[in-house]
N, C-alpha and C positions, 0 to 999 in steps of 0.2 A: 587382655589389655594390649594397647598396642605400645611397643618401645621406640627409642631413637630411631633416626636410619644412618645410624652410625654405619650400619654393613655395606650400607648404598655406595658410604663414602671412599671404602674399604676396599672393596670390589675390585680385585685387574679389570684393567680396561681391554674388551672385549678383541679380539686380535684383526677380527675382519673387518669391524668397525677402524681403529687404529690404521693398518695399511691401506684402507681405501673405504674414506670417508665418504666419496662420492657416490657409495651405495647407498648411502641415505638418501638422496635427493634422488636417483636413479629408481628407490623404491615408492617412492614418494609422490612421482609423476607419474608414474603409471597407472597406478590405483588410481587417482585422482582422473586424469586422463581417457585411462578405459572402459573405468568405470563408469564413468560421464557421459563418454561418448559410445556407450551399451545402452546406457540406459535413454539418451535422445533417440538413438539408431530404433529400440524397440517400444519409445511411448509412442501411447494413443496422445491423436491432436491436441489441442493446447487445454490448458485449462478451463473447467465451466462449471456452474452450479446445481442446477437443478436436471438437467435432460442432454441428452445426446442432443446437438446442430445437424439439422440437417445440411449435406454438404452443399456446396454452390453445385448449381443445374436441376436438382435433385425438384419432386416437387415442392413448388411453393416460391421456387428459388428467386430472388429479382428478376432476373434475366427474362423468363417466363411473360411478364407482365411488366408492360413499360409504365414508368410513373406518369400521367399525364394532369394531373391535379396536386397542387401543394397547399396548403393553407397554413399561413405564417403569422404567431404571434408574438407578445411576450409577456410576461409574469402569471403566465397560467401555472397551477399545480393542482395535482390528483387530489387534492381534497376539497376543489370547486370543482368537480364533477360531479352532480346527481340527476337523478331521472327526472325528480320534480322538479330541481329551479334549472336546469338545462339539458333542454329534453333532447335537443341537437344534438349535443357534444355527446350525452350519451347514449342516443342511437350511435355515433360515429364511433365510439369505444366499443359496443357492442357486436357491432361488423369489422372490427380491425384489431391486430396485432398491437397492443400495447407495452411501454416501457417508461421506465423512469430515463431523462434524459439530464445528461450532465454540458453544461452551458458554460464552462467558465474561460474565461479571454484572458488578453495578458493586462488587462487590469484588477482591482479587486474584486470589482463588480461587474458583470455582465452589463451589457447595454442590445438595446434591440438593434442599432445600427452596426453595431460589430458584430451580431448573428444576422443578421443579413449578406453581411458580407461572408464572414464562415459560408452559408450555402450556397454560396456561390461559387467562392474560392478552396475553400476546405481546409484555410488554416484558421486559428482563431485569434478574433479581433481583429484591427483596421493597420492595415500594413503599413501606411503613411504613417500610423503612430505607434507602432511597434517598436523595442527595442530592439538595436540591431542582433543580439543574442539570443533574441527567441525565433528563431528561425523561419521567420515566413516571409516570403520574395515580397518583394516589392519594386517596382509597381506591381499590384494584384494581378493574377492572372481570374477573368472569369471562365471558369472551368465549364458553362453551361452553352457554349459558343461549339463545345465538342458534340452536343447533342445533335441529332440527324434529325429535327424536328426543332418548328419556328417555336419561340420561346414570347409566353402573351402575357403582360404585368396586365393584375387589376387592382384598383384602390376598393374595398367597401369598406372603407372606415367614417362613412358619412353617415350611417345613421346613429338616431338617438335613443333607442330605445321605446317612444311611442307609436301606436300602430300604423299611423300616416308615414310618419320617416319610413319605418320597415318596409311597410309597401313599396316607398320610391326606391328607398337602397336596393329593393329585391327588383327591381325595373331594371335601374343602372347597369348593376350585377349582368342581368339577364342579357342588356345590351352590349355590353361589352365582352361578356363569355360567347355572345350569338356565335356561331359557326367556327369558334377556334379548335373546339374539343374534336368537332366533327372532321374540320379539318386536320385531325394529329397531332396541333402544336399540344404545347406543354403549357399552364398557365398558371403561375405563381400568384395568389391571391394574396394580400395582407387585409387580413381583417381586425387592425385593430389589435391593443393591447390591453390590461388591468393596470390598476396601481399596487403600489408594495401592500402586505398583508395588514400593517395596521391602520391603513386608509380607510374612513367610514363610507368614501365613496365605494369601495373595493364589489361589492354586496352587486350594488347594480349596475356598475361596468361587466361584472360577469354575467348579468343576466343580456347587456346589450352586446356582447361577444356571442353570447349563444343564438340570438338574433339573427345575427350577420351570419353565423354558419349556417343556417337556418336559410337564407337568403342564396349561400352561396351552393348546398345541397339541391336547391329547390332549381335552380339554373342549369346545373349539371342533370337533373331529371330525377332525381328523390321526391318521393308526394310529400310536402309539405306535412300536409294532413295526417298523414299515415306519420310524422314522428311526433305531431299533435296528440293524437288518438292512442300512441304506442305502438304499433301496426309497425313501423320500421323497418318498410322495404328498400333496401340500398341494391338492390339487384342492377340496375342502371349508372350505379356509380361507376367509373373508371379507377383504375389502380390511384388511392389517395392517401396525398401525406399531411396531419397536422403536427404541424410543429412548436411548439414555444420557444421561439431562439431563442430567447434572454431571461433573465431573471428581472429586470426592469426596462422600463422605458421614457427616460426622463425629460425634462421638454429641456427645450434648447438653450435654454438660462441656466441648468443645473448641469449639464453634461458633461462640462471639464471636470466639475466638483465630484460630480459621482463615479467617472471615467477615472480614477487613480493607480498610479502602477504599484507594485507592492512587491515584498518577496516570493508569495506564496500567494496562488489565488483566494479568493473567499471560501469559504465552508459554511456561512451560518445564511445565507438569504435560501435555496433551497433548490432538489432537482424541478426538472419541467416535466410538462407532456409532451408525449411521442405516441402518434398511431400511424399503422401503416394496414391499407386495409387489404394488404395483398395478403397477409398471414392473420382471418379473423379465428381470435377464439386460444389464442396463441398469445405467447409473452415473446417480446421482442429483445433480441441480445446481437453481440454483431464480435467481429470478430479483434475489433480494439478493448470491446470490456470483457467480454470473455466469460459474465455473470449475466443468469437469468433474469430477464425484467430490470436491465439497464442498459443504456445505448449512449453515445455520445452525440454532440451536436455534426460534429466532425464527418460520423456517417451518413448524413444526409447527402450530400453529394456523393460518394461515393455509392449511394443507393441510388441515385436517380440514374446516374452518368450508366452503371452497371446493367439498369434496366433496361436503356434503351443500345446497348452493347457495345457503350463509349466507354473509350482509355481517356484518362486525366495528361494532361501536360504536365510530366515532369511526376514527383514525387507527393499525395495524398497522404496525409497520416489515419483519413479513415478507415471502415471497412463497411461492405453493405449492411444493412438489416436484414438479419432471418429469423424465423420462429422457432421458439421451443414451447412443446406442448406444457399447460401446465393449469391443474382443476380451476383456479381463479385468479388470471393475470390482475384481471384488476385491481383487487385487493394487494398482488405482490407490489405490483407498481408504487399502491397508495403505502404499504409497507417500509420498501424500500426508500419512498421521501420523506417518509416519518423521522425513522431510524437517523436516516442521515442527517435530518435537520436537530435531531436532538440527542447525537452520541456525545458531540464533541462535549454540550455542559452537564450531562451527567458522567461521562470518564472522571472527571476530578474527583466527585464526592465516590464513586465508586472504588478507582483507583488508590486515590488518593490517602482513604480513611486506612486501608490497610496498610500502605507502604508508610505511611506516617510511623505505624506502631515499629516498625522494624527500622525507621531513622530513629528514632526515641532509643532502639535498643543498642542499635549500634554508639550513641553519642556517649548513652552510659559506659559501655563497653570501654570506650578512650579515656575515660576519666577514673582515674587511676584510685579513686576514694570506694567510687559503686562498684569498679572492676573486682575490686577485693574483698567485698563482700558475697559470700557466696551465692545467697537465694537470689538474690536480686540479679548477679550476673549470670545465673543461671537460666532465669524468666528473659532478659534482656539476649540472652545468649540465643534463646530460641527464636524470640522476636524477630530478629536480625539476619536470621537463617534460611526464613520461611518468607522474609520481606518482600524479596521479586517474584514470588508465587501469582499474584494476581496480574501482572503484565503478559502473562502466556494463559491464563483462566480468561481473563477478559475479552483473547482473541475469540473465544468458543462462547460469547454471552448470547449470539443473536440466536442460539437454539432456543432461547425464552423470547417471545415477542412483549419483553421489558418495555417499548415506547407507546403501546397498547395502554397502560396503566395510566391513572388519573396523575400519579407520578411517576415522571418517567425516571428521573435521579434516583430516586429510592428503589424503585424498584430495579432498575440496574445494578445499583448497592448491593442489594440483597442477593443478586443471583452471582455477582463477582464473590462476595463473601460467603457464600456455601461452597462454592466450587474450588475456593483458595486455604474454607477449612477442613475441607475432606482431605485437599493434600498435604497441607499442611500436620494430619493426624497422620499420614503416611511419614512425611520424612522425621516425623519426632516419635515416635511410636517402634519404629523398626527396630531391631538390633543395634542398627548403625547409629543408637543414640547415644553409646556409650562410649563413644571415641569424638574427640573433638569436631573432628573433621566432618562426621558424618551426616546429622544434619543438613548443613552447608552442603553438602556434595549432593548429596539426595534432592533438594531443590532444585540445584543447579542443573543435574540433569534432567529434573521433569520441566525444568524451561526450555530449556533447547530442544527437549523431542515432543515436549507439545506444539510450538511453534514450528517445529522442521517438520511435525503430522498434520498441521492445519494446512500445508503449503504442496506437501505431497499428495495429499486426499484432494487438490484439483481446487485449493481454496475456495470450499464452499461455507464457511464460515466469518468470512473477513469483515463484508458488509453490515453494519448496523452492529457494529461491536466495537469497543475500546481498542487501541491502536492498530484496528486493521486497515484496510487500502478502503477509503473513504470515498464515495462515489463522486460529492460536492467539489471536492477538492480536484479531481481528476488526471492527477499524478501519474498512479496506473488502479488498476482494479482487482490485480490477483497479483498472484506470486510472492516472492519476499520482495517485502517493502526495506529502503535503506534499514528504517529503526528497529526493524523486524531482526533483519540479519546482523544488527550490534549488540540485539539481545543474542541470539544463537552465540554468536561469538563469544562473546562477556560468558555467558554462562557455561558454553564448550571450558572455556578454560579453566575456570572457577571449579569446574566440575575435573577437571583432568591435577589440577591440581590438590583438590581431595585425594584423588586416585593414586596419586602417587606419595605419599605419605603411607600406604602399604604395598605399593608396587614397589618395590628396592632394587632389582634390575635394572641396569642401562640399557639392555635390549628389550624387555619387556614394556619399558617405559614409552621405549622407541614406538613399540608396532603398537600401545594403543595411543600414540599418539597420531600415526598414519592412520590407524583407522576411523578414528573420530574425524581426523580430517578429511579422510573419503565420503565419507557418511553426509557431512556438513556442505561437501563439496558436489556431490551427486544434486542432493536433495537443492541445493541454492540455484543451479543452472539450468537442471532440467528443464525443456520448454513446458513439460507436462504439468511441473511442478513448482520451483522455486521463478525461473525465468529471469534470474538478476544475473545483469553482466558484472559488474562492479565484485560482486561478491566472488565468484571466480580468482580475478584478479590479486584479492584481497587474501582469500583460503588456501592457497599454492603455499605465498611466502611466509606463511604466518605459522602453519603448521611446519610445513619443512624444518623453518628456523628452531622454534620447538623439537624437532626432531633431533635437529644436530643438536643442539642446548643438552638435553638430556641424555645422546647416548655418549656425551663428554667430546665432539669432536673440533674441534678448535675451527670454528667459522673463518671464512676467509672471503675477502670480496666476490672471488668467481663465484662460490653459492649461491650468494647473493642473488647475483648475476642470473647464474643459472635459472634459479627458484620463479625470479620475476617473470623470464622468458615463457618459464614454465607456464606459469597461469595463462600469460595472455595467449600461448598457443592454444592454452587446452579450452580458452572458451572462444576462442578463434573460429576451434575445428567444429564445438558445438553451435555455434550462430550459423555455420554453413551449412549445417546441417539442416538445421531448422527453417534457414533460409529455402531448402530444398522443395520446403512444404508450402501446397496452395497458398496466396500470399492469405487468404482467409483464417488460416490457420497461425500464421506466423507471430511470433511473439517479437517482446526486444529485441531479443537475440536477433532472431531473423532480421527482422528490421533495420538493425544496424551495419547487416551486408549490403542491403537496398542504398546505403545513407554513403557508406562506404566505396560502393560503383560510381554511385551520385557525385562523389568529390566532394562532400559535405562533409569529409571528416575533422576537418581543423574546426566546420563551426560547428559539429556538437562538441569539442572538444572544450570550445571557444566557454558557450554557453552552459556546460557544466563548472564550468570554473568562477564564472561569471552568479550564476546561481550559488553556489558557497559562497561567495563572497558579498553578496545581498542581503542572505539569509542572517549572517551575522553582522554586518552593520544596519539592517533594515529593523532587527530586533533585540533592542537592548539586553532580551534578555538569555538569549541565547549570547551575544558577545560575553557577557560575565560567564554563563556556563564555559566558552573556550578557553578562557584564561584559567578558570578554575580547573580543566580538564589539563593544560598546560603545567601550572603549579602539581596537581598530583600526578602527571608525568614523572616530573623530576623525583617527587618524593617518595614513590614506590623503588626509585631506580638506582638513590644513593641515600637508604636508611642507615649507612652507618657514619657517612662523612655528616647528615645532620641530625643525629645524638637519637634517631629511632629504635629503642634499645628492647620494644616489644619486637619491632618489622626484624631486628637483627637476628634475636633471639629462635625465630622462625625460622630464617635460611639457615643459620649453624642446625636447629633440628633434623630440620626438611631441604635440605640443599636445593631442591629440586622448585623449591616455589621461585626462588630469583628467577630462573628460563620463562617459569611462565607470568613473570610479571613483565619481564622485557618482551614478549612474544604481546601480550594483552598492550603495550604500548605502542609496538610497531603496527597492531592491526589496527588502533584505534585513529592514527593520525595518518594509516597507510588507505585505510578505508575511507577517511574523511576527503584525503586526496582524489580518488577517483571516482569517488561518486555525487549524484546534481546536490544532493541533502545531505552532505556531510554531518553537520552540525547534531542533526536529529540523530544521527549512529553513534554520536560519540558520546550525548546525552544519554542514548539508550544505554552503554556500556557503562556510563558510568553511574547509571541506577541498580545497576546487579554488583559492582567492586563496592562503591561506598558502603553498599548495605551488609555485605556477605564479609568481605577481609576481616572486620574487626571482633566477628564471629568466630574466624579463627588463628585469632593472635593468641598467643601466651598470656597469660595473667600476666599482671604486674609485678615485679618484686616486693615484697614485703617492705611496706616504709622504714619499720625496725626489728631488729631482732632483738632477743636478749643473748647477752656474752656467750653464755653457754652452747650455743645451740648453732650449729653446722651451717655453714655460707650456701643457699640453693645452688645447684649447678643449673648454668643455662639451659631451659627446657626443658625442665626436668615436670612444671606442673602441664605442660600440654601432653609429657608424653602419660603420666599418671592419669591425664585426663582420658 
């Protein structure tokens, strides 16, 4: 059994610690620090899913093969590809490099004419109506003015669909491609777009797209015939790209309506098509997504410009297209847009159905009738322990191809809920069931090192899974996402706070708290692995603080001071690093030196603050979460001025929980501060505290006793627990 930490409280204060406190921050940054900057110094390039990149130059590489064909649409997706009803498009998947393609502008919704512009310019959406905080110049620069070759528009969006139209569009087509290709230029084709997926026109717009490719294969010198017959000789194609810029294309009377700006892009309308036929037989990935069989819109300039061995004016956020081998891109592609068109509405029933039960156990828990009865606060106890287990299970669901299923919600269910009660038998099952804490702790730490191992295994699991980097959304694609790293955090503590209810040492308490926070601190910045700046920033001061808290040293502004510096040099020195690397390889990190030369530091500054502060007025329901995360601020932090007499009962046990309740507050509103998705970090944090605290609170005092019988002494039933 374990007893008070009355000894904790007892303890002289350690002497080295006492005359020079400022070894702890001195220990503190360097691990953090060296460790960080070892482990950039000796990773392999940035993160990827499925295959090794081939490097730029290498065969295959853009550069090799100038892009001299583009074919441009919008609302296509991988599941109106088939041999039978578009025998075109897939010949042309067949001979080329395909991906899932992420579309999304700075409004809600894609539009063709802001992917038009993207490939031209290579930010997204239409500058003229940009806001000024999302960072794209304006006036537009077009970026295809750089190219050493005449640049040829063709419309073949005139035909209908019947064999007379096709014949003249494939005329037209034919006249107007006459002698451009021959002569080097580059010739941007728009063939026309589909409508949204629930259109009944939908059906034969995509058969009159496949037409027009058809028309436009056939001018360029593909045998018609031969993708008639199945024959599908592209031998005579030139380097070609199709594209779907957008996700719609709405006619000129709906466009402001559908054009809306929002906090956060869309996620539910769906990826595009992307082929490149320099890389066939190959999944296409580039060096902004970082994941197999997904590419942005963004790289298409920067693919073509690359090709023909043009530099961008000024600063591009794409990266080219290259190929990763892999037995059937097609299918990953078609995979890939599934998943993502259908994670976000089965997360909830998945998620959702579990963390419910461990809200259920915690509310018992507070209510001081069911707290004191035992069996029920025993079921409830474990509920409550084991509740954020499926927010770290869920990152790992896309190893089951769950959107495959007639149901994708359920079956997502099913595979979050085996994975959460396997661990779930681990942290109640152990030894450690029989001390309060243990449970709780046990959780805690399989969230954080499952999330910190999805991130350092090069996030190949994130895609088409419950809160991972969402491709639709195109935020980022690997690494720790904000709400990723408020779970680490949340749960680092939660778990360190267990820890120390048998850790009774000032020193001991110290070094594992430095080295949780190396651990935390490596794995979040690494470009190989974590790639989040914010997080850096966030894990210096937070642990440090905890550091001093625990080894009893009386904090003092310069710490402070110190601590803050500390982070931003230490991921300073790692962006430079990474910066060092091909810019193909380069992550945020890197990128942020790039932005940083550029003089754009005030507007990403501008525009991350700007994004916080949309995110919760754009969304009611996140503004209630900040107030609510606001109010439980205060109430973790002064449970005995308002009469919290379980929360009191706990520090007088555990002295050692108060440091890490104040450390869980500073990194929740310290992290909110510096990063674009605050909001989502502090949510994420505050679904591992509300569920787990009251897990391990003290029972309640007995409403009455009888005369006879002994006044409990405070904590006395946690420590018997």
């Amino acid at each position: 059994m374990f007893s008070l930490d009355s000894s904790a409280q007892a303890a002289p204060r350690p002497r080295l610690l006492s005359s020079r406190p400022g070894l702890v921050i001195v220990l503190l940054l360097a691990r953090a620090m060296v460790l960080a900057l070892v482990m950039t110094a000796l990773a392999p390039p940035a993160a990827r899913a499925d295959g090794p990149v081939p490097p730029a130059g290498g065969p295959g590489a853009p550069a090799e093969q100038p892009v001299r064909l583009v074919l441009a649409t919008a609302g296509l997706s991988w599941e109106d590809i088939d041999p039978e009803r578009t025998p075109a498009l897939q010949c042309l998947a067949d001979n080329a490099g395909v991906g899932a393609m992420n579309t999304t502008s700075t409004t809600v919704v894609s539009t063709k004419r802001q992917g038009m512009e993207t490939l031209r310019t290579g930010y997204r959406g239409l500058a003229a109506l940009a806001p000024r905080t999302a960072g794209i110049p304006n006036p537009p620069t077009d970026q295809w003015q750089q190219l050493d070759a005449p640049v040829v528009e063709v419309d073949a969006t005139g035909g209908t669909g019947d064999a007379g139209a096709e014949n003249s569009l494939a005329s037209a087509v034919a006249d107007q491609m006459a002698g451009a290709l021959d002569d080097g230029a580059v010739v941007l084709v728009d063939v026309g777009s589909v409508p949204d997926h629930d259109d009944p026109a939908r059906a034969e717009a995509v058969s009159t797209l496949d037409a027009r490719v058809e028309a436009v294969l056939e001018a360029a010198g593909v045998e018609t015939g031969g993708v008639e017959a199945g024959t599908c000789d592209v031998a005579a194609l030139p380097r070609t790209l199709l594209l779907s810029v957008a996700a719609t294309d709405p006619p000129a009377s709906q466009i402001e309506e559908v054009e809306r700006t929002g906090a956060v892009a869309s996620r539910t309308v769906g990826l595009q098509v992307a082929m490149d036929t320099a890389f066939p037989g190959q999944a296409l990935t580039s060096g902004a997504s970082k994941q197999t069989g997904v590419v942005v819109l963004t790289d298409a300039l920067a693919t073509v410009l690359t090709s023909h061995d043009a530099s961008p004016q000024g600063l591009i956020p794409g990266q080219p297209f290259r190929g990763v081998d892999h037995a059937d891109p097609q299918q990953l592609a078609l995979d890939r847009s599934q998943a993502a068109a259908a994670v976000d509405a089965a997360s909830v029933p998945a998620l959702g159905s579990w963390f419910a039960m461990g809200l259920i156990g915690a509310v018992l828990l507070l209510i001081p009738a069911t707290a004191r009865r035992p069996g029920v606060a025993a079921v409830a106890r474990a509920a409550a322990s084991v509740a954020p287990l499926p927010l770290a299970v869920g990152l790992f669901a896309s190893l089951v191809p769950w959107w495959r299923a007639d149901s994708p919600a359920l079956a997502l269910t099913g595979v979050v809920w085996a994975g959460s009660a396997l661990l779930a038998v681990v942290c109640l099952a152990g030894p450690w069931r029989r001390h309060r804490f243990g449970p709780a702790g046990v959780a805690a730490t399989l969230v954080a090192a499952l999330v910190l191992l999805e991130s350092a295994t090069g996030s190949r699991f994130q895609l088409g899974s419950p809160l991972g980097a969402q491709p639709i959304s195109g935020g980022r694609f690997y690494g720790l996402s904000n709400h990723l790293f408020g779970l680490v955090l949340a749960a680092s503590l939660m778990a360190l706070l267990c820890l120390f209810t048998v850790v009774r040492t000032a020193r001991a308490r110290m070094l594992w708290t430095l080295g949780a926070g190396a651990v935390v601190a490596i794995v979040c910045v690494a470009p190989s692995m974590g790639a989040d700046f914010g997080s850096m920033v966030t894990t210096v001061p937070v642990f440090g603080l905890l550091a001093l808290l625990v080894s009893r040293v009386r904090v003092r502004l310069w710490h402070l001071l110190l601590l803050g510096v500390g982070g931003a040099v230490a991921v300073l020195g790692v962006s430079f690093l990474d910066w060092l690397r091909p810019a193909e390889d380069r992550t945020h990190l890197g990128r942020f030196i790039d932005e940083l030369l550029s003089g754009e530091l005030l507007a990403v500054i501008i525009r991350k603050l700007s994004q916080n502060v949309a995110m919760v007025t754009g969304y009611w329901q996140l503004g209630v979460l900040m107030l609510i995360a606001i109010v439980l601020s205060v109430v973790v932090l002064m449970p005995r001025r308002l009469g919290l007499r379980r929360l009191v009962r706990l520090d007088e046990a555990h002295p050692a929980s108060y440091p890490v309740r104040v450390a869980l507050v500073v990194g929740a509103w310290l992290g909110y501060a510096v990063n674009d998705t605050g909001p989502v970090l502090v949510a994420a944090m505050l679904a591992v505290w509300v569920a787990q605290l009251p897990a391990v609170l003290p029972d309640p005092e007995p409403s009455a006793r009888p005369a006879s019988e002994p006044e409990e002494q405070p904590g006395a039933s946690s420590a018997s627990a």
